[in-house]
PDB file of N, CA, C and O in Angstrom:
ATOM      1  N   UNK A   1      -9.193  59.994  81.552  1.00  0.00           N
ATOM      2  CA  UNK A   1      -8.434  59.006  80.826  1.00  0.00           C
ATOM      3  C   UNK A   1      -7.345  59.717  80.031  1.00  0.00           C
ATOM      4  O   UNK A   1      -7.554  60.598  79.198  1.00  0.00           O
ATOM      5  N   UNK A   2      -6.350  59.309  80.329  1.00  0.00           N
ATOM      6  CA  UNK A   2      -5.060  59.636  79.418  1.00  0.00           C
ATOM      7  C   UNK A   2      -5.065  59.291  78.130  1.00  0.00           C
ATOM      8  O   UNK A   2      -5.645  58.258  77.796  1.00  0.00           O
ATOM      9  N   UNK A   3      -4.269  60.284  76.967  1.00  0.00           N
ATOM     10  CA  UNK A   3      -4.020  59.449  75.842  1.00  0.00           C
ATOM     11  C   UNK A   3      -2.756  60.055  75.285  1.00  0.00           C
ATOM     12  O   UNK A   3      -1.998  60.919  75.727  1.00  0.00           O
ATOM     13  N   UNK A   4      -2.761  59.292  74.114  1.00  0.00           N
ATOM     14  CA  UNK A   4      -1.259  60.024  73.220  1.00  0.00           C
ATOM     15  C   UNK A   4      -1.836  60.258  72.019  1.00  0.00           C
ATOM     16  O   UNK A   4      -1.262  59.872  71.001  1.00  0.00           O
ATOM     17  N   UNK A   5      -3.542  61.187  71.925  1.00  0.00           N
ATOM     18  CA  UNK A   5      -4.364  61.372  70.740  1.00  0.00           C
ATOM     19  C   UNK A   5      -3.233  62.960  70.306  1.00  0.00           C
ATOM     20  O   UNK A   5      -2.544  62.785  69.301  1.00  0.00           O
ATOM     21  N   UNK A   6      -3.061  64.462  71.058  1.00  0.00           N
ATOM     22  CA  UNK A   6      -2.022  64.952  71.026  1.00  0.00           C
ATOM     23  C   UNK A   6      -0.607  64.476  70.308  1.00  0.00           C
ATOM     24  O   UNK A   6      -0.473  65.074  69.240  1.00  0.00           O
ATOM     25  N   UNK A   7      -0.024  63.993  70.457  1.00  0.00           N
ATOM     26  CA  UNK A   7       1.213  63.608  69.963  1.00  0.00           C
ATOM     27  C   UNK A   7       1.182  62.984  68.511  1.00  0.00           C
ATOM     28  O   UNK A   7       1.984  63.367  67.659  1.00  0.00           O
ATOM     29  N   UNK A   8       0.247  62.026  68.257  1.00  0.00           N
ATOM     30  CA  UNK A   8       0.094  61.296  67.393  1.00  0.00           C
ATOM     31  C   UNK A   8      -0.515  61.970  66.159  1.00  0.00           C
ATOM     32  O   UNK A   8      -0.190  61.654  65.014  1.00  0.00           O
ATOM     33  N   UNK A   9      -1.658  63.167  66.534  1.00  0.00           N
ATOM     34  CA  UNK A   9      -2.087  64.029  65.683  1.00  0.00           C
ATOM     35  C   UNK A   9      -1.150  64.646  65.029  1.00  0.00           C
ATOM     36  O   UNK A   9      -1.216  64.650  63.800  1.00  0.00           O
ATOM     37  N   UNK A  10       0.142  65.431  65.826  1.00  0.00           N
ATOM     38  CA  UNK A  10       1.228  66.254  65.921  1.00  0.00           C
ATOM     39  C   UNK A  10       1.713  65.481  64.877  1.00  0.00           C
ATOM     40  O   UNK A  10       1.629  65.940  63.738  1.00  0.00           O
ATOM     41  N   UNK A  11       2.323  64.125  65.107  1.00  0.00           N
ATOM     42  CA  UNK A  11       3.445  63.280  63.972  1.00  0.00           C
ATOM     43  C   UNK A  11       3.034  62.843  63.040  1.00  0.00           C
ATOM     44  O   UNK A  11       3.760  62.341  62.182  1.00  0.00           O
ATOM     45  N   UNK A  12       1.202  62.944  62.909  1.00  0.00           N
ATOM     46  CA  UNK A  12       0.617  63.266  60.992  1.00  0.00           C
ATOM     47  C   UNK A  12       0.640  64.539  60.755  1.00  0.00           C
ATOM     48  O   UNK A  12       0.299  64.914  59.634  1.00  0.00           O
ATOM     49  N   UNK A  13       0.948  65.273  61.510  1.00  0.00           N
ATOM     50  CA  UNK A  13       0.741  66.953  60.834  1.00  0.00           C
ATOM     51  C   UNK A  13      -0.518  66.963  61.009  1.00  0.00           C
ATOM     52  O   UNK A  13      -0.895  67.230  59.868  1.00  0.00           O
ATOM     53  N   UNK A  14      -1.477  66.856  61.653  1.00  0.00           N
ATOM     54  CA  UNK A  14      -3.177  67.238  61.207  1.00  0.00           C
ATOM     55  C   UNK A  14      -3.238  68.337  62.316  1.00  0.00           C
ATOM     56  O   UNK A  14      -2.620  68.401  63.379  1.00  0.00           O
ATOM     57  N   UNK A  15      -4.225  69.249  61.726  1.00  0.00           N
ATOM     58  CA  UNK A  15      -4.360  70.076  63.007  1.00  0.00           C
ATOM     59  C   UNK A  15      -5.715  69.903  63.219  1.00  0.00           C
ATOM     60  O   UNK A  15      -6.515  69.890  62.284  1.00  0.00           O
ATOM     61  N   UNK A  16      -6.142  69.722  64.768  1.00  0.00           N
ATOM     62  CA  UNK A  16      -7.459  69.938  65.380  1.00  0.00           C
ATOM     63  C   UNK A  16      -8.378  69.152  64.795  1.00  0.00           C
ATOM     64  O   UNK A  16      -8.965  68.087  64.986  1.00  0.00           O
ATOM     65  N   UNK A  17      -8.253  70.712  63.414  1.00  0.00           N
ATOM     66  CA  UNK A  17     -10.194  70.737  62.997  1.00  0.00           C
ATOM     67  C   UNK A  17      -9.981  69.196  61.909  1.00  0.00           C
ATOM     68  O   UNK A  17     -10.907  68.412  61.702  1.00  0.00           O
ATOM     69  N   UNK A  18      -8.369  69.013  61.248  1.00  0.00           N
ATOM     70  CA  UNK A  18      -8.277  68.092  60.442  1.00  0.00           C
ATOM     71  C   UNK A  18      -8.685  66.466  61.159  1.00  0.00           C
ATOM     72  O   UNK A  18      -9.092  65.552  60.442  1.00  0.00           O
ATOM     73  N   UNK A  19      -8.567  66.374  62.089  1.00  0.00           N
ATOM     74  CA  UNK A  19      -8.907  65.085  62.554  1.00  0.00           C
ATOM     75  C   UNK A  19     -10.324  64.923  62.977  1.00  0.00           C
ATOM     76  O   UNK A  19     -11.002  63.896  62.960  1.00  0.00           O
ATOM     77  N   UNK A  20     -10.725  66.408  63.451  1.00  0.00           N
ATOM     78  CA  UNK A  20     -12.423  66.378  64.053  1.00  0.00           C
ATOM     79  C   UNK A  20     -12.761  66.234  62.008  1.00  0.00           C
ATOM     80  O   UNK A  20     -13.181  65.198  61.494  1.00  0.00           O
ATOM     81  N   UNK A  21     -12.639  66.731  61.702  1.00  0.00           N
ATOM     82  CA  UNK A  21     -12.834  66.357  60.229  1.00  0.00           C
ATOM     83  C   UNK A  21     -13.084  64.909  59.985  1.00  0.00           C
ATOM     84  O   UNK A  21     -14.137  64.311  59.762  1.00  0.00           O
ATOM     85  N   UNK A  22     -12.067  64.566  60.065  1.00  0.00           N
ATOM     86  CA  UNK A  22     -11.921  62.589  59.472  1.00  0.00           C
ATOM     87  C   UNK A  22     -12.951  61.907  60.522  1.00  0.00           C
ATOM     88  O   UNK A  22     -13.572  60.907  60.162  1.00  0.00           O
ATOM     89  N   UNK A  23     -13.179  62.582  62.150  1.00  0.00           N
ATOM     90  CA  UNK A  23     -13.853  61.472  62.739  1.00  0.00           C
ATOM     91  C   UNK A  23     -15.617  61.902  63.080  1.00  0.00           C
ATOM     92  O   UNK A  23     -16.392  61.331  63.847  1.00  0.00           O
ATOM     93  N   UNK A  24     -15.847  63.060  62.231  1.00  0.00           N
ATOM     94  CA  UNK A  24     -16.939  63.313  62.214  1.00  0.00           C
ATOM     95  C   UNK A  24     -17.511  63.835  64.032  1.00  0.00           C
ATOM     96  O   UNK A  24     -18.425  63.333  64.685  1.00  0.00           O
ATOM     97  N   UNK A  25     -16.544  65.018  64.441  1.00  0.00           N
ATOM     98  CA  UNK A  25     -17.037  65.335  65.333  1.00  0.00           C
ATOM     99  C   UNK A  25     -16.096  66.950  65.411  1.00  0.00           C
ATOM    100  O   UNK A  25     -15.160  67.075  64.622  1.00  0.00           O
ATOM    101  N   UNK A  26     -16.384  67.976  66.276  1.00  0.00           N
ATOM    102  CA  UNK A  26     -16.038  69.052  66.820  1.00  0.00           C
ATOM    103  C   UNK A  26     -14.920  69.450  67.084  1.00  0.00           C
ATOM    104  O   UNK A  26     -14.695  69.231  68.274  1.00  0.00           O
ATOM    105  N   UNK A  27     -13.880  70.050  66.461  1.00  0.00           N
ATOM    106  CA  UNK A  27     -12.560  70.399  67.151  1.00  0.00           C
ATOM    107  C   UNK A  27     -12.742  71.250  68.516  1.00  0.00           C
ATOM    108  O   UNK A  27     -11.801  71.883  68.995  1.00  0.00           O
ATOM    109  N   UNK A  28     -14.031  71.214  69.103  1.00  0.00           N
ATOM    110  CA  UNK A  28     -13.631  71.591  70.423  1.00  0.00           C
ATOM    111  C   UNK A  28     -13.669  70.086  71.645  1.00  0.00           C
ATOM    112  O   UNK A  28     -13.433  69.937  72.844  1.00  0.00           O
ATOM    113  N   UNK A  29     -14.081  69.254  70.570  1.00  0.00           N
ATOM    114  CA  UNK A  29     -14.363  67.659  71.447  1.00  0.00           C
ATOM    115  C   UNK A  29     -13.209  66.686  71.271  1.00  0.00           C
ATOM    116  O   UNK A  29     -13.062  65.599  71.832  1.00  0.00           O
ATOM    117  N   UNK A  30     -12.135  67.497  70.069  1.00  0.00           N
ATOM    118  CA  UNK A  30     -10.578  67.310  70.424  1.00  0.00           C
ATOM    119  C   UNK A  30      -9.911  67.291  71.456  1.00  0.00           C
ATOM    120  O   UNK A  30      -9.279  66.473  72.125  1.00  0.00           O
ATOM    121  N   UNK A  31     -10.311  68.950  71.478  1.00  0.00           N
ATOM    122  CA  UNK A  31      -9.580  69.534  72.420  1.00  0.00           C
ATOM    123  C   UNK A  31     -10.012  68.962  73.282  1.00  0.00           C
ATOM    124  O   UNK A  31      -9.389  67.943  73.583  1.00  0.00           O
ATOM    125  N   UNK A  32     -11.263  69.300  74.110  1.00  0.00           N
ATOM    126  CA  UNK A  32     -11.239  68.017  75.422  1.00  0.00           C
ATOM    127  C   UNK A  32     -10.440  66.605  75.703  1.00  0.00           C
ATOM    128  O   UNK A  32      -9.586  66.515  76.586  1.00  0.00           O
ATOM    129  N   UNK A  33     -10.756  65.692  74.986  1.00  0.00           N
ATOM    130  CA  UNK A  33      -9.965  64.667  74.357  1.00  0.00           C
ATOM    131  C   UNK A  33      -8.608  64.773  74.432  1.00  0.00           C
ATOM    132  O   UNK A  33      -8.028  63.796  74.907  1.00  0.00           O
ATOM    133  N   UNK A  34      -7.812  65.903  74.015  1.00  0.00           N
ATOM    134  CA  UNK A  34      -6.259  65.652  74.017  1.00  0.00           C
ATOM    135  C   UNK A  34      -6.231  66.172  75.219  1.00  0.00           C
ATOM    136  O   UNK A  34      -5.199  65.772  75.758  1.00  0.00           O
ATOM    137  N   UNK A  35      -7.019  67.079  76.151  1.00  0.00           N
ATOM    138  CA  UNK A  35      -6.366  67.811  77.515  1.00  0.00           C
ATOM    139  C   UNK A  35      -6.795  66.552  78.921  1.00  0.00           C
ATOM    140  O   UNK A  35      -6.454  66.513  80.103  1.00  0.00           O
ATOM    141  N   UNK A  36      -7.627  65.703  78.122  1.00  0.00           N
ATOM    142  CA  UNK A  36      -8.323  64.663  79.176  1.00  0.00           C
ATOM    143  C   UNK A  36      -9.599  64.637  80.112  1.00  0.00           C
ATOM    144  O   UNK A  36     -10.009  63.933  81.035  1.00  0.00           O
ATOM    145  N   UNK A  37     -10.219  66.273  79.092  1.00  0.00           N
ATOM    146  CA  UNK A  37     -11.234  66.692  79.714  1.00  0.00           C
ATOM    147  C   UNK A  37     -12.905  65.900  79.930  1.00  0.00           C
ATOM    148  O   UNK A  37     -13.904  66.158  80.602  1.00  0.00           O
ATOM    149  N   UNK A  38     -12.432  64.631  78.762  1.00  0.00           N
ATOM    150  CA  UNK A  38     -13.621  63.998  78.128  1.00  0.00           C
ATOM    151  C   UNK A  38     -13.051  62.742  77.580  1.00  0.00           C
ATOM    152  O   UNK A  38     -11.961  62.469  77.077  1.00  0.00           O
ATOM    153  N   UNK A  39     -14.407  61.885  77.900  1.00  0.00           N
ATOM    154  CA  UNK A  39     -13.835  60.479  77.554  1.00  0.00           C
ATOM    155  C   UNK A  39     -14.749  60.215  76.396  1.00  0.00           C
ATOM    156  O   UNK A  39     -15.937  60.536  76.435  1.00  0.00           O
ATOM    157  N   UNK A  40     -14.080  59.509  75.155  1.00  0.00           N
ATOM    158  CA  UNK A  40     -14.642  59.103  74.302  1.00  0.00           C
ATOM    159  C   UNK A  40     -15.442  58.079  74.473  1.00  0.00           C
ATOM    160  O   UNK A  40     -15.222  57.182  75.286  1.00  0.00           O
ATOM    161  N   UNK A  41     -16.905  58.170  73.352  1.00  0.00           N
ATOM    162  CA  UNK A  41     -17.332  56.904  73.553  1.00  0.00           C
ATOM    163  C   UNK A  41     -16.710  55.517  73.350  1.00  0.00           C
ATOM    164  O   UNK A  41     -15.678  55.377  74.007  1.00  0.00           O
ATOM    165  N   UNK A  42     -17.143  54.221  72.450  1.00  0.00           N
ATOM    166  CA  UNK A  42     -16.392  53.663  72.128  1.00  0.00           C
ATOM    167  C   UNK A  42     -16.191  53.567  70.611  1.00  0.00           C
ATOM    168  O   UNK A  42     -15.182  53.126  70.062  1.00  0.00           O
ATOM    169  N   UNK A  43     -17.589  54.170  69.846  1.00  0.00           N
ATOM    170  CA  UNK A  43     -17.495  54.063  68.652  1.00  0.00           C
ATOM    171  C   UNK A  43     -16.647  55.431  68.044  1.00  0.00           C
ATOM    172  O   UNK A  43     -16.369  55.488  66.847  1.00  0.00           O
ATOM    173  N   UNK A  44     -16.195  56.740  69.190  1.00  0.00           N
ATOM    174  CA  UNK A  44     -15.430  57.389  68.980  1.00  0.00           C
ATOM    175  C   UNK A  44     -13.641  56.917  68.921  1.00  0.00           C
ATOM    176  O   UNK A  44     -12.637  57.171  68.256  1.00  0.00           O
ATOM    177  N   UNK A  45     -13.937  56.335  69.736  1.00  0.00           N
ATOM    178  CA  UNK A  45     -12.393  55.697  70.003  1.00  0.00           C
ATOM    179  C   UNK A  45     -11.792  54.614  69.098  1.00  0.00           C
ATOM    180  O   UNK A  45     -10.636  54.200  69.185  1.00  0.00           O
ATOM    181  N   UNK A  46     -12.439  54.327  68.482  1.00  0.00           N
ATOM    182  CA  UNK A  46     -12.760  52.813  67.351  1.00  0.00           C
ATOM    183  C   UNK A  46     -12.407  54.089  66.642  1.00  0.00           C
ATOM    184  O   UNK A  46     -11.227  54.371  66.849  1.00  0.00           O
ATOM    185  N   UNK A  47     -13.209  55.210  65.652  1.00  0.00           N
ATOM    186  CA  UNK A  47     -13.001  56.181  64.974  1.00  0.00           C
ATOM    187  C   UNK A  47     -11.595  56.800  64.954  1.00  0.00           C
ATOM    188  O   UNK A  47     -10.849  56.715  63.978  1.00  0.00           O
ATOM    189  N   UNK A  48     -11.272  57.453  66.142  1.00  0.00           N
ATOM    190  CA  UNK A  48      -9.736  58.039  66.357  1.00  0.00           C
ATOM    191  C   UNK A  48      -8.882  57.136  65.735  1.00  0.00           C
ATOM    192  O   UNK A  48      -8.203  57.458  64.761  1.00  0.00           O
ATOM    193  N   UNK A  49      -8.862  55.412  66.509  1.00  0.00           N
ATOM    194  CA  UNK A  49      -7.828  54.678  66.761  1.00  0.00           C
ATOM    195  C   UNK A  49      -7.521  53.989  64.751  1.00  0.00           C
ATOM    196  O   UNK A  49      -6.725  53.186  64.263  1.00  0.00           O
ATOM    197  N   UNK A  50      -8.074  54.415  64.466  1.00  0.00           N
ATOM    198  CA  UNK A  50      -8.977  53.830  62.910  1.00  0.00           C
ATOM    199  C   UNK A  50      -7.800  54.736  61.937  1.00  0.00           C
ATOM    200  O   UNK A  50      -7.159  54.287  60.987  1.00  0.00           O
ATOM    201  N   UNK A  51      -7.745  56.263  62.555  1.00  0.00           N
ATOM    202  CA  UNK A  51      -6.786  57.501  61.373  1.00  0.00           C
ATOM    203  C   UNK A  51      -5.842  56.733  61.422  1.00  0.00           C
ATOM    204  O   UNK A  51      -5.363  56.096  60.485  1.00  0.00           O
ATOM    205  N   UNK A  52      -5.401  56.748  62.898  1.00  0.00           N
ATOM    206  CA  UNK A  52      -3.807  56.613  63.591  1.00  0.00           C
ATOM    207  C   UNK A  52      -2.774  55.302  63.082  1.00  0.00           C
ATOM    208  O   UNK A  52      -1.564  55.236  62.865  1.00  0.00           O
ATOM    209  N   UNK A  53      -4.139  54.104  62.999  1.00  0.00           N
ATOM    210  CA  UNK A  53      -3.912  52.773  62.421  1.00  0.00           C
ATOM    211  C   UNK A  53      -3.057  51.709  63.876  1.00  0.00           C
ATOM    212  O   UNK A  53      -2.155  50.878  63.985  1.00  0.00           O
ATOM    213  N   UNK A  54      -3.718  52.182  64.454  1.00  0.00           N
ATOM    214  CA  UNK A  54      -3.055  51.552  66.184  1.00  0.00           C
ATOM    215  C   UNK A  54      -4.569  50.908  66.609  1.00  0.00           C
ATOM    216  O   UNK A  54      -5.653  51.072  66.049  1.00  0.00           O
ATOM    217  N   UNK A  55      -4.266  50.203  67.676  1.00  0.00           N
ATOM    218  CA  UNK A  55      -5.276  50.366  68.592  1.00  0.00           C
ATOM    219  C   UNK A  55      -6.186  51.356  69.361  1.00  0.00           C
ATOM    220  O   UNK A  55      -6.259  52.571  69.174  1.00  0.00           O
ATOM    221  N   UNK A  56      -6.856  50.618  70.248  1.00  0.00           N
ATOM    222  CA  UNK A  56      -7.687  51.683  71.060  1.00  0.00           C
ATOM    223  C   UNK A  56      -6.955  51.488  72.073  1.00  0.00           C
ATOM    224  O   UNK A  56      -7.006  52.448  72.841  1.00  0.00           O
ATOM    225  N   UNK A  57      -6.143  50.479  72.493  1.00  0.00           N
ATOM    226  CA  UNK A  57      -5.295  50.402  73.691  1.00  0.00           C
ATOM    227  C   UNK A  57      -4.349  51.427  73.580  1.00  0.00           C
ATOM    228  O   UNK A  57      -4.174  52.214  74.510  1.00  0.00           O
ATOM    229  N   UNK A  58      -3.731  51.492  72.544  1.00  0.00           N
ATOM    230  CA  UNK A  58      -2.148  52.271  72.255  1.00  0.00           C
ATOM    231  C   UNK A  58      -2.851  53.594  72.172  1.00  0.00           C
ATOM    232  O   UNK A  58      -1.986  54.446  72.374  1.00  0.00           O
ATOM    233  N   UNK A  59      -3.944  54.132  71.980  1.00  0.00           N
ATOM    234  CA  UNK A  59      -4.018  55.366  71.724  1.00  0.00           C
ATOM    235  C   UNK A  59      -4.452  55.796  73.277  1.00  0.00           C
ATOM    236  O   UNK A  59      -3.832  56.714  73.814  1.00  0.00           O
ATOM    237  N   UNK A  60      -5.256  55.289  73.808  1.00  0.00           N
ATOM    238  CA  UNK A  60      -5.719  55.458  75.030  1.00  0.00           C
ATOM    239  C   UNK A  60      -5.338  54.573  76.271  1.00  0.00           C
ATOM    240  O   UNK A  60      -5.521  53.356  76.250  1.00  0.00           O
ATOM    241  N   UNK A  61      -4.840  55.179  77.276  1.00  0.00           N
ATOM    242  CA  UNK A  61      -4.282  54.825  78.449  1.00  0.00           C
ATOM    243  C   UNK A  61      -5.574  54.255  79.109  1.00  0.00           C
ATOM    244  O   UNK A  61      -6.671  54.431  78.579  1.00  0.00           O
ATOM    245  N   UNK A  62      -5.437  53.626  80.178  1.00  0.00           N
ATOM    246  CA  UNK A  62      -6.656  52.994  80.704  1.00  0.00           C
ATOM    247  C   UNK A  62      -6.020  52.476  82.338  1.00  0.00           C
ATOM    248  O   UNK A  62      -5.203  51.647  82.739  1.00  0.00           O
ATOM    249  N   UNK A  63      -6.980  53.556  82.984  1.00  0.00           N
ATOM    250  CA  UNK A  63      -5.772  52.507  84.712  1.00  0.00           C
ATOM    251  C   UNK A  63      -7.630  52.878  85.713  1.00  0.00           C
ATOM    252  O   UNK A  63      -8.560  53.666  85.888  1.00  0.00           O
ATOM    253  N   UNK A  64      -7.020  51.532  86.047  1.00  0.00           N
ATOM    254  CA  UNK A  64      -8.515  51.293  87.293  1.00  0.00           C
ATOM    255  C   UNK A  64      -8.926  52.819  87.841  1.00  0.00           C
ATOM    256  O   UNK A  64     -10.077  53.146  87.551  1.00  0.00           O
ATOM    257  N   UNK A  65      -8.102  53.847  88.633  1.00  0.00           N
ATOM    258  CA  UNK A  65      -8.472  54.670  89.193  1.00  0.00           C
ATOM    259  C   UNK A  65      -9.086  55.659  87.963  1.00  0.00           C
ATOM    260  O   UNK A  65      -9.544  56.758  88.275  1.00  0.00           O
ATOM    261  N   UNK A  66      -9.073  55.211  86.533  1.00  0.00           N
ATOM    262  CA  UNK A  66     -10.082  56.612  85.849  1.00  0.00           C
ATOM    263  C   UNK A  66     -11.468  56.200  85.663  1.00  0.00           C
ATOM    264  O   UNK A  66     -12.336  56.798  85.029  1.00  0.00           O
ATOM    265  N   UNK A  67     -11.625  54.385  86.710  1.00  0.00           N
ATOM    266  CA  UNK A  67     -13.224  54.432  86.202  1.00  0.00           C
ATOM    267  C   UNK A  67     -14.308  54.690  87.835  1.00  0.00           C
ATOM    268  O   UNK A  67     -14.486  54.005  88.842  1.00  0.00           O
ATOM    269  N   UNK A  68     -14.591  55.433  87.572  1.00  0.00           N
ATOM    270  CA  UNK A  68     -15.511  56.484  88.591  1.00  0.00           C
ATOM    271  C   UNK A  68     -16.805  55.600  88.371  1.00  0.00           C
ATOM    272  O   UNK A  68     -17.653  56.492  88.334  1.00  0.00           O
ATOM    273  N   UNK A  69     -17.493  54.418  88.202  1.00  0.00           N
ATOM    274  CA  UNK A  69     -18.233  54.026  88.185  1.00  0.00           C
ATOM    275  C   UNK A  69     -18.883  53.558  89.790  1.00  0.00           C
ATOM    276  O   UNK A  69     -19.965  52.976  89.873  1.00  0.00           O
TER     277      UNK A  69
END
């Protein structure tokens, strides 16, 4: 799953560990997260979308071919 969690971090100034900070999880589960390595749950994504003050839509891209179900 795509996002614009990267960019958006970037245009508060937070680095990494500052946002794994606010959402109560791992700046290495960032990093997954901004490279697309890992999909958030939903109460993570509710969390992220919560700093940013957007949606969970606007923060995260969503297209039929990323659900592998």
């Amino acid at each position: 799953m795509q996002n614009h969690l990267e960019k958006m971090r970037a245009q508060r100034r937070l680095t990494q560990q500052d946002l794994a900070d606010l959402v109560n999880v791992s700046r290495q589960t960032i990093i997954s997260l901004e490279h697309g390595r890992y999909n958030p749950s939903i109460n993570l994504a509710f969390r992220l979308a919560r700093v940013f003050e957007v949606s969970v839509e606007e923060l995260f891209i969503y297209s039929e071919e990323d659900n592998h179900d």
